[in-house]
C-alpha positions as CSV (number, residue, x, y, z in Angstrom):
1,X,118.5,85.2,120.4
2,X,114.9,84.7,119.5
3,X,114.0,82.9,116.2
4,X,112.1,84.7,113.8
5,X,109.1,82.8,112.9
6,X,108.7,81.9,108.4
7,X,106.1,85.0,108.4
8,X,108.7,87.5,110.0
9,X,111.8,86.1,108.1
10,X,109.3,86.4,104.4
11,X,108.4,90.4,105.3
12,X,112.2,91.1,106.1
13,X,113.3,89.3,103.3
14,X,110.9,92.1,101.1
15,X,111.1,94.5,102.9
16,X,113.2,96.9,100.5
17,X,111.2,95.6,97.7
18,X,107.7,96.0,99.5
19,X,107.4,99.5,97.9
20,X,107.8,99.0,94.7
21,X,105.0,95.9,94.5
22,X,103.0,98.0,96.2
23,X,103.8,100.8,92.8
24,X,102.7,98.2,90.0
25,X,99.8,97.3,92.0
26,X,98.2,100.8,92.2
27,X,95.2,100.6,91.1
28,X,94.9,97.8,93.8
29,X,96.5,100.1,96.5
30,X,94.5,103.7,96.0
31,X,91.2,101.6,95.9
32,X,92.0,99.8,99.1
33,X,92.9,103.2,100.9
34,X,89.6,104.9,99.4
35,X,87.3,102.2,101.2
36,X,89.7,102.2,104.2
37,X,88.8,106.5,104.2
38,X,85.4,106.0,103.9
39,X,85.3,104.2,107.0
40,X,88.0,106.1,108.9
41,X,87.4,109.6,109.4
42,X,90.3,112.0,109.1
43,X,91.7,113.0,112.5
44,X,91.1,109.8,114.3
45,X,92.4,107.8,117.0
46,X,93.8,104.6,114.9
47,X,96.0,101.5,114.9
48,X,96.9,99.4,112.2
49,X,98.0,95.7,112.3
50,X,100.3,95.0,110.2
51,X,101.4,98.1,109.1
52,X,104.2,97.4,106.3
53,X,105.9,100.7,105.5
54,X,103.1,102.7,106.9
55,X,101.7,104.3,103.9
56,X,98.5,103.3,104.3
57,X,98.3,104.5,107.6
58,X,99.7,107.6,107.3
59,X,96.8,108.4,103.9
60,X,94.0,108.2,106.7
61,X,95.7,111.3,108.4
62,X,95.2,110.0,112.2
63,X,95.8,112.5,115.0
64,X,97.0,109.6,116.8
65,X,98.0,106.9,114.7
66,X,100.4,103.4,115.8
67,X,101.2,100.5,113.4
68,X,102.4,97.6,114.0
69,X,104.3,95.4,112.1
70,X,106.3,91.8,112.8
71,X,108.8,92.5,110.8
72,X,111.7,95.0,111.8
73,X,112.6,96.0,109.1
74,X,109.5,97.3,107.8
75,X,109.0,99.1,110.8
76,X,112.6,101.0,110.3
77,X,111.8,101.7,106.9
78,X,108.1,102.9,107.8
79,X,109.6,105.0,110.6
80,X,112.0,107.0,108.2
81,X,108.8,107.9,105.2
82,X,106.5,108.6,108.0
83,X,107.5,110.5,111.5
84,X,103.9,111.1,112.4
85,X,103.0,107.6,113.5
86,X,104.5,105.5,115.8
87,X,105.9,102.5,114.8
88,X,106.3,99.3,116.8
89,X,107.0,95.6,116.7
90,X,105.1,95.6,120.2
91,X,101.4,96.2,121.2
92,X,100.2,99.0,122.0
93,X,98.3,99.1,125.6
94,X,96.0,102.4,124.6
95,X,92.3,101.9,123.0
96,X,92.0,103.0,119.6
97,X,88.8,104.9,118.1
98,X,89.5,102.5,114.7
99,X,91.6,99.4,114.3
100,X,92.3,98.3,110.8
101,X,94.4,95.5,109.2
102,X,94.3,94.7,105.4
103,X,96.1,91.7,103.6
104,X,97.5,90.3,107.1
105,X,94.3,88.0,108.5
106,X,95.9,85.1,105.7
107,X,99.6,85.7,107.5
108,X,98.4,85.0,111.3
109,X,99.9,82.4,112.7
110,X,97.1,82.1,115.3
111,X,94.6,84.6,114.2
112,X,91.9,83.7,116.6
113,X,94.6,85.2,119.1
114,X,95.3,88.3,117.2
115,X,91.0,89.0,116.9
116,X,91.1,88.6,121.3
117,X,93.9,91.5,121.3
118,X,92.3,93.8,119.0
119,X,89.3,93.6,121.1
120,X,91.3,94.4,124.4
121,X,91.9,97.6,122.3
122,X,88.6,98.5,121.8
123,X,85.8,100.3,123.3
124,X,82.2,100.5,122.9
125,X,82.6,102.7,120.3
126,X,85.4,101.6,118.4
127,X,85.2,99.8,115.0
128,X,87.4,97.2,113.9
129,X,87.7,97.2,109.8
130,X,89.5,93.7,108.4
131,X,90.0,93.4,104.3
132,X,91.2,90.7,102.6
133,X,91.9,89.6,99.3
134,X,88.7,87.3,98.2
135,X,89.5,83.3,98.9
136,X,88.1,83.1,95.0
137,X,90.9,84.7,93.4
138,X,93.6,82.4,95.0
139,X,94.6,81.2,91.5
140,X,94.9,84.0,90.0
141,X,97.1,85.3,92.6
142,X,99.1,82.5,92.6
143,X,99.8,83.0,89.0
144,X,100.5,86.6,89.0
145,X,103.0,86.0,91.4
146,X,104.8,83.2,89.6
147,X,104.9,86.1,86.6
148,X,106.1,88.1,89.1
149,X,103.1,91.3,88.8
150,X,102.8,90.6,92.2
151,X,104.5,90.8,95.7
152,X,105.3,87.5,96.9
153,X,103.0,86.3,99.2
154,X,105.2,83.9,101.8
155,X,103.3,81.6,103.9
156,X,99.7,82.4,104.1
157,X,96.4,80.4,104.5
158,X,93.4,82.0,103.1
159,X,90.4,82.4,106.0
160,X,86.7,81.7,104.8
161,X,84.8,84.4,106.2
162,X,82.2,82.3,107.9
163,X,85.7,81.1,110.5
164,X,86.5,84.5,111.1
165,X,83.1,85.7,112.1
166,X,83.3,83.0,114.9
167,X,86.6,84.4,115.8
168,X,85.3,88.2,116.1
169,X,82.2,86.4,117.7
170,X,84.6,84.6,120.5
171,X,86.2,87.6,121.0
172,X,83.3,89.5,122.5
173,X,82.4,91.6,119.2
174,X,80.3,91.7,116.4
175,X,79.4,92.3,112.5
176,X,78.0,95.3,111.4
177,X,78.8,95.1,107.6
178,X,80.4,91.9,105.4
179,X,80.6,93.1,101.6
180,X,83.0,92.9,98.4
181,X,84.8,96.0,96.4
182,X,86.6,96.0,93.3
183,X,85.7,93.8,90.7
184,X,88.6,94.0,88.4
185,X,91.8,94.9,90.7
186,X,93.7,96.0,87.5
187,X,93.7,99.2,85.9
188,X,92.8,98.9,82.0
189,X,91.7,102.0,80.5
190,X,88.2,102.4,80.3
191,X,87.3,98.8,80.9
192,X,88.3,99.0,84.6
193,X,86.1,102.1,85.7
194,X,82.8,100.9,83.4
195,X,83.2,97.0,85.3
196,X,83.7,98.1,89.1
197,X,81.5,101.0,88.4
198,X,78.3,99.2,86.5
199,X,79.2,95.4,86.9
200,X,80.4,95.2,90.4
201,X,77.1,95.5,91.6
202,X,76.3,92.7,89.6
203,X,78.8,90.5,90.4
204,X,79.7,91.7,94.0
205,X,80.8,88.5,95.5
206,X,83.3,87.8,92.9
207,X,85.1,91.4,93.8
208,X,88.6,91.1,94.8
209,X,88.0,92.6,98.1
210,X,86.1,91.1,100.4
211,X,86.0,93.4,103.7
212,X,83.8,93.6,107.2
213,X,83.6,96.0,110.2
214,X,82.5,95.2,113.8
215,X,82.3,96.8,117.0
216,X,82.2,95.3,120.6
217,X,79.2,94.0,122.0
């Protein structure tokens, strides 16, 4: 029988619970798929890595959409809310018009290997989108999870950008766009809307998103 690795054993551990983390953070969540549509158009060719239960996937309304996950049972769960997409625990072998994968970079056990697949997936054409929560806000993040307003993370190892971008580099692509979204990843009434909406653009490195695209060379 093959061993699950601690990353796999983590997401199937919280698997039944993934839903409901992904309810009190909200705010977090419809932001995150609102700069994921801006980049994906509806009616695309796309793959996500990582996948979860798929809902993320299944708001960018592909015409062909595959996500992939490590964990099982995320991927039987995700199978059962969405029967559009196809689900997998496997690669896909097909090339993708978009590739995205949010909140999973941090969870690689060998991302630089994960960067070279994607690319294998890609054409000329296609764009690969990557977000990530910003290195910064580590603290905080380790906080809100010890008062439990967060999903637990499991093991993770938070990537500077300026590593990555060798990675995509390696791997035969490269950046069009590096930016930050979402200054305060909360919802307060009011307070939220007038700081991401006047004082992000401020403060735009300290956003809790930190996000890039890039295409093959």
């Amino acid at each position: 029988m093959k061993m699950k690795n601690p990353v796999e054993k983590h997401f199937d551990k919280i698997a039944k619970k993934y839903d409901y983390y992904k309810e009190i953070n909200g705010y977090y969540y419809e932001n995150l798929k609102n700069l994921l549509s801006s980049h994906i158009p509806i009616n695309s060719k796309v793959f996500e890595v990582g996948c979860g239960t798929g809902d993320l996937i299944d708001f960018l309304k592909p015409r062909n959409g595959v996500g992939l996950d490590i964990s099982k049972k995320m991927i039987d769960i995700a199978r059962i809310k969405h029967d559009s997409i196809d689900f997998s625990t496997r690669w896909p072998k097909q090339k993708f018009e978009y590739i995205f994968m949010s909140d999973v970079v941090e969870h690689l056990k060998n991302p630089n290997e994960v960067i070279r697949k994607i690319s294998k997936l890609m054409n000329k054409n296609s764009i690969f989108i990557c977000t990530m929560a910003n290195p910064i806000w580590e603290p905080v993040l380790v906080i809100a999870e010890k008062m439990k307003l967060k999903m637990p993370e499991g093991p993770h190892n938070r990537i500077k950008y300026k590593d990555i971008r060798l990675m995509i580099q390696g791997a035969g692509m490269k950046i069009k766009e590096h930016d930050y979204k979402l200054l305060m990843p909360i919802n307060i009434p009011i307070i939220s809307v007038f700081v991401n909406k006047y004082l992000e653009r401020l403060f735009r490195k300290f956003a809790f998103i930190e996000y890039f695209t890039a295409t093959r060379l």
